[in-house]
C-alpha positions in Angstrom: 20.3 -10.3 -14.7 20.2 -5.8 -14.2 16.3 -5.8 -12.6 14.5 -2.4 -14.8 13.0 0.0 -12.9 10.9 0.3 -15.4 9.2 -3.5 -15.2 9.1 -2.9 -11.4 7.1 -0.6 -11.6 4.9 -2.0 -14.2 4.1 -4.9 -12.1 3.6 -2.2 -9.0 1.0 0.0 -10.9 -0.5 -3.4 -12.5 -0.9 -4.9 -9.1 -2.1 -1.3 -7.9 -5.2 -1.2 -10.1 -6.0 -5.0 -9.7 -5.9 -4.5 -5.7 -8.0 -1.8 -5.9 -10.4 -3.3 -8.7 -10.5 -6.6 -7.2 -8.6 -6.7 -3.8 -6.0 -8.0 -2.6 -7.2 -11.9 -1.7 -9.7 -11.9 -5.5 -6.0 -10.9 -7.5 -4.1 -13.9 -8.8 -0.1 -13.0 -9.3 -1.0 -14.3 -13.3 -3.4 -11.7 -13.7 -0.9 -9.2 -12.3 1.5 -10.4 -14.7 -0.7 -10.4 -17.8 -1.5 -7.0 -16.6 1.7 -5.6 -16.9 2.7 -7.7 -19.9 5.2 -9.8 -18.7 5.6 -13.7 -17.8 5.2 -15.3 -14.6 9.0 -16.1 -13.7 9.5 -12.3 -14.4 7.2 -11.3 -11.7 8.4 -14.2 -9.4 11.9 -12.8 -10.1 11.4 -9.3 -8.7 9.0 -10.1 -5.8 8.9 -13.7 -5.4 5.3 -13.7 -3.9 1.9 -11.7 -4.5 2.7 -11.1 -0.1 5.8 -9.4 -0.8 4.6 -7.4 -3.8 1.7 -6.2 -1.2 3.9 -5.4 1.2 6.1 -3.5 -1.2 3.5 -1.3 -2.6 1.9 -0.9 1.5 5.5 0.6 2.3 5.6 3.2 -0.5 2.1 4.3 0.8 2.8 4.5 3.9 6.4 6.4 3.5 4.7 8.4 1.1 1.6 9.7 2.8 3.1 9.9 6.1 5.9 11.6 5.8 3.4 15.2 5.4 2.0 14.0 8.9 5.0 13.4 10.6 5.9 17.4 9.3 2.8 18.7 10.9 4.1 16.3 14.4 7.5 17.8 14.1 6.1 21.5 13.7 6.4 24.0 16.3 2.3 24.8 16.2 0.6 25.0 19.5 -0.8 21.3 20.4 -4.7 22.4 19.2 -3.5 23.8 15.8 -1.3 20.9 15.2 -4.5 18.6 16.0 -6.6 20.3 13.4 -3.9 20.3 11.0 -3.2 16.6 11.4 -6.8 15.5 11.3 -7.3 17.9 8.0 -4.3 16.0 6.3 -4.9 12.9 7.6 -8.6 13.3 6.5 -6.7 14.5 2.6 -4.6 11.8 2.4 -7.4 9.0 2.7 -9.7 10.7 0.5 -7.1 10.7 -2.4 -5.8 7.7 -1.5 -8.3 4.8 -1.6 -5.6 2.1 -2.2 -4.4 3.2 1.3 -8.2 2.5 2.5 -8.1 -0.9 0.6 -4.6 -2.1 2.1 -5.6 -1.3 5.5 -8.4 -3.2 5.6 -6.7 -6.2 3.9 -4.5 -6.2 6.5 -6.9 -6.0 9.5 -9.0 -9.0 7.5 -5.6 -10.7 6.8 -5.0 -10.2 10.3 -8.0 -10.4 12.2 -7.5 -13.5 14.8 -4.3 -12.1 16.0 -5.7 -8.8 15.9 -8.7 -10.6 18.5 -6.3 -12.1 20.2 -4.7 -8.8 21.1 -7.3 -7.2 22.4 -8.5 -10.2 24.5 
């Protein structure tokens, strides 16, 4: 079976609007599929688990909106301007990008005993 780009990325921007509608933990992997029209062992086919779709769709955010910070890091501007600058985009990239907002803090409620036990 030739996996479609195209129903990859249904299921991404279905899972997308449901984590961000509902969260991550309230979304079932049947609504997800329903959402982006397809059956269940379609969706278990190209991500096996609503964790791994998750952690699919946190990676494309992540290379995505960090790759504009990592520029400003990599810049020759003098250490106060490149502050400023990365604060700024930093600052743009969370405000456009509430899903980003949403992921992060699924993960620190995912992962808040270990994160506890960490800082202990």
């Amino acid at each position: 079976m030739v996996r479609s780009k195209n129903t990859e990325q249904k299921i991404i921007d279905a899972a997308t609007e449901l984590f961000l509608e509902k969260g991550v933990d309230r979304t079932s992997v049947r609504e997800i599929a329903t959402k982006a029209g397809i059956n269940l062992a379609l969706m278990n086919y190209y991500f096996r688990s609503k964790e791994n779709l998750f952690d699919a769709i946190f990676s494309m955010l992540v290379k995505k909106n960090t790759r504009p910070l990592v520029k400003i890091l990599d810049s020759e501007l003098p250490l106060e301007e490149k502050i400023v600058k990365y604060v700024e985009t930093y600052i743009d990239i969370l405000s456009e990008n509430p899903l980003l907002v949403s992921f992060v803090m699924a993960i620190v409620h995912r992962s808040k005993d270990r994160i506890t036990e960490m800082a202990s």
